[in-house]
matplotlib code that plots the C-alpha trace (Angstrom):
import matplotlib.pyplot as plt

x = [107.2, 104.9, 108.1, 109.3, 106.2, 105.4, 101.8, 100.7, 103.2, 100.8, 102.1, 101.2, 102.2, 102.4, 102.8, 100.6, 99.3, 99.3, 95.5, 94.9, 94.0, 93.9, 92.7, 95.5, 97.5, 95.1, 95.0, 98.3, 98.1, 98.6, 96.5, 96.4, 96.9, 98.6, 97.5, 96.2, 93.0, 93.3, 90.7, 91.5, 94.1, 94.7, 95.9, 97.7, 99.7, 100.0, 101.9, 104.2, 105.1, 106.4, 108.4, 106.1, 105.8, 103.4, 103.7, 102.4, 99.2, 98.1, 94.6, 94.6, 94.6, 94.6, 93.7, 95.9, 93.9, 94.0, 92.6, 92.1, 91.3, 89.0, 89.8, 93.0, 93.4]
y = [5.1, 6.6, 8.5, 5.1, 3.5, 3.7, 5.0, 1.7, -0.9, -3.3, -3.7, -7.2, -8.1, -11.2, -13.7, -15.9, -13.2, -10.2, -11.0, -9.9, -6.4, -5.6, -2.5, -0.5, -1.8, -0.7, 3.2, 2.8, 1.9, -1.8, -3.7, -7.4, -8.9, -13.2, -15.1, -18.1, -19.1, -21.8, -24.3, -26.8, -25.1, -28.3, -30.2, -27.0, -26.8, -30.5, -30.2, -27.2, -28.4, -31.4, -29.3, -29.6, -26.8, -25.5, -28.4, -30.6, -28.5, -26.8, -28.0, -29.7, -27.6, -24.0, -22.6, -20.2, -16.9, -13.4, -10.4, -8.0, -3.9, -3.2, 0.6, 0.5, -2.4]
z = [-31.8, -34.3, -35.8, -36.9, -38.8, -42.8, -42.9, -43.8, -41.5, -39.2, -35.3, -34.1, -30.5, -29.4, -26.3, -23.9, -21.7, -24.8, -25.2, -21.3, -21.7, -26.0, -25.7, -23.8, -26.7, -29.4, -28.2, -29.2, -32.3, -32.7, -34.7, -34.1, -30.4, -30.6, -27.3, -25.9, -24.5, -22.0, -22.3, -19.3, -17.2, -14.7, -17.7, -18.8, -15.5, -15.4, -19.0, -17.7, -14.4, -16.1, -18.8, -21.7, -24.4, -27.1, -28.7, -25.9, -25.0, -28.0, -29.4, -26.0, -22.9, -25.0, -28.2, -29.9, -30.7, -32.7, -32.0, -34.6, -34.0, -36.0, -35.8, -36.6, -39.7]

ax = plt.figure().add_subplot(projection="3d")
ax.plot(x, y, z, "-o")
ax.set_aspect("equal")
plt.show()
């Protein structure tokens, strides 16, 4: 993957679970992790199970987060 990068390009990776486990991501290079943190996950599964989105839980039930790597920025 390497072969394909400018010296300088950033890999983000984003996603609602890509926050799980950063660091196995990190040894390889990435440099900012896009989850979510969910704050009140009855609510949150109350919203889904009735077809709701991002739109309908964000700032509610979950909280949109980065992680940065500090080694690799």
């Amino acid at each position: 993957m390497n072969i394909l990068l400018q010296e300088s390009a950033d890999i983000l990776v984003t996603g609602p679970t890509a926050g799980m486990i950063p660091d196995a991501f990190f040894k390889r290079c990435v440099t900012v992790m896009g989850g979510i943190f969910v704050t009140k996950p009855d609510e949150l599964l109350d919203v889904i199970s009735e077809g709701g989105s991002g739109y309908h839980f964000f700032g509610k039930s979950a909280e949109r987060t980065v992680i940065y790597n500090k080694y690799g920025m």
